[in-house]
C-alpha positions, 0 to 999 in steps of 0.5 A: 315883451315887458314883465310890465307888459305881460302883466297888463295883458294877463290884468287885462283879460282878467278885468274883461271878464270880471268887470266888462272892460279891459281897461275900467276906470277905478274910483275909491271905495270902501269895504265895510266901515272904515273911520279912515276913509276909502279902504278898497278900489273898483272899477266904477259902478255903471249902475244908474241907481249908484252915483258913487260921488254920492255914495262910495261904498261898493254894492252888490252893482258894483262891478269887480275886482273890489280890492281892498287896500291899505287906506293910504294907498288908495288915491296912488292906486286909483290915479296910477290904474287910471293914469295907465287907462288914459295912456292906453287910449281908455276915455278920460274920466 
């Protein structure tokens, strides 16, 4: 097995229990106030009350991990987790 391959299946078993699902699919977020747009990436939020394409933020509903990252790298990062879920065999979003 792959250092990539292990990583996955250590990231896996980490996302199972923190977020309910191995493979989660990731959106943009923000962590506070940020005038550079999106500065963190979580799973999406399940929560019927949040529909994140109308309010990004990260809530106490929200699943985790909420990463927060450089806001330059959040639509790589989104796409790449996602990208992966898709190869896995996770659904389309």
């Amino acid at each position: 097995m792959s250092a990539l391959d292990d990583a996955r299946h250590a990231a896996a078993a980490f996302l199972a229990t923190t977020s309910g699902s191995e493979l989660p699919e990731w959106r943009p977020t923000f962590l506070g106030i940020s005038s550079d747009g999106p500065n963190a990436i979580g799973p999406v939020c399940i929560d019927e009350d949040h529909i994140a394409s109308e309010d990004p933020t990260a809530f106490d509903c929200c699943p985790d991990p909420i990463v927060e990252v450089d806001p330059s790298l959040v639509d790589y990062l989104v796409e790449l987790l996602n990208a992966d879920r898709r190869a896995a065999g996770g659904e389309r979003p």
